[in-house]
C-alpha positions as CSV (number, residue, x, y, z in Angstrom):
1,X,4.2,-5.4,14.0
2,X,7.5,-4.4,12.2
3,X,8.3,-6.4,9.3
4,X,11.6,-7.8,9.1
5,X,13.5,-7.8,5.5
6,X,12.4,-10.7,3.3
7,X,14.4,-13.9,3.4
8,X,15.7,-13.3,-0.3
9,X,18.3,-16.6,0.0
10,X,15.3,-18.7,1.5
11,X,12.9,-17.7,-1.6
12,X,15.8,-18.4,-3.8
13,X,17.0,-21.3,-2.1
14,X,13.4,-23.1,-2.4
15,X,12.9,-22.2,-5.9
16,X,16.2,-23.9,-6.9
17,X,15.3,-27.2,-5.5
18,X,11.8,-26.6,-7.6
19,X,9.6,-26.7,-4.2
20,X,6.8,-24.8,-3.9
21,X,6.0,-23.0,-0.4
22,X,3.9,-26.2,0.4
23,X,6.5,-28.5,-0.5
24,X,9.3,-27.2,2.0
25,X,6.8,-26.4,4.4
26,X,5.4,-30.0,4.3
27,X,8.8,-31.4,4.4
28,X,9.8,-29.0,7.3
29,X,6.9,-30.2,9.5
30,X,5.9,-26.6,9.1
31,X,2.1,-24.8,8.0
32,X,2.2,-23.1,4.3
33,X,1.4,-19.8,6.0
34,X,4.1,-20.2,8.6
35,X,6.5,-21.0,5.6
36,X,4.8,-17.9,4.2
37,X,5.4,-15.9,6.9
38,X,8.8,-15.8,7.5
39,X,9.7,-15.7,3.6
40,X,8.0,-12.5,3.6
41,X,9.6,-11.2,6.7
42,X,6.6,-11.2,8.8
43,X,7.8,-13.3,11.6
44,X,11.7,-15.3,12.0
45,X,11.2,-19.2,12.9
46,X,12.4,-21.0,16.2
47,X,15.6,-22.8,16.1
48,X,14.4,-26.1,15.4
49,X,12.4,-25.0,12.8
50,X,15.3,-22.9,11.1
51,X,17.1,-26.1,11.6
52,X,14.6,-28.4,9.7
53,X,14.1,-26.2,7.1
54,X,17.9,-25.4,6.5
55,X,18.3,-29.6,6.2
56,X,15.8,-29.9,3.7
57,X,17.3,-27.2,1.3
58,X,21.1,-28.1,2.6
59,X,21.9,-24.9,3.5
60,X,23.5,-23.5,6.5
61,X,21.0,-21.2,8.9
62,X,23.3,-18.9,8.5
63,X,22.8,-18.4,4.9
64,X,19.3,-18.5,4.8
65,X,18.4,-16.0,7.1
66,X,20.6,-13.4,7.8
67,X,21.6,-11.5,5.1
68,X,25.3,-9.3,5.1
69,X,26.9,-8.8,8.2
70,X,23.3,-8.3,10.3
71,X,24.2,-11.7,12.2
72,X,27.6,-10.7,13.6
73,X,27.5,-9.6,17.0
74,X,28.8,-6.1,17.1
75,X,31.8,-5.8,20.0
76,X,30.9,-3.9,22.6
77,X,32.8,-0.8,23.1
78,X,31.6,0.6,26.2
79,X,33.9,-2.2,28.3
């Protein structure tokens, strides 16, 4: 399985409301190792759950797990 780069805003995010990996992941409706999981770059969540978690630490989706520019759509130039 490739690993995908490590949610560095997530991990930050989390630490700066002072919740441990249990304490977002509880209040996400989410398993610990899921929670752990996707930090780590192991696996991205679905929607919903990108959506609860992004709610709990008031941050957009956007900032929490794409990093740079790797969320823009690149145009297609062969049109």
């Amino acid at each position: 399985m490739k690993k995908l780069s490590p949610r560095k805003n997530l991990i930050k995010s989390r630490k700066d409301h002072g919740m441990t990996q249990d304490d977002l992941a509880t209040k996400a409706n989410l398993s610990r190792a899921m929670l752990s999981n996707i930090e780590r770059g192991y696996t991205f969540p679905s929607l919903p759950a990108a959506y609860r978690i992004s709610k709990v630490l008031k941050r957009s989706i956007e900032y929490l797990f794409f990093e740079g520019d790797a969320h823009k759509m690149s145009e297609d130039k062969s049109a």
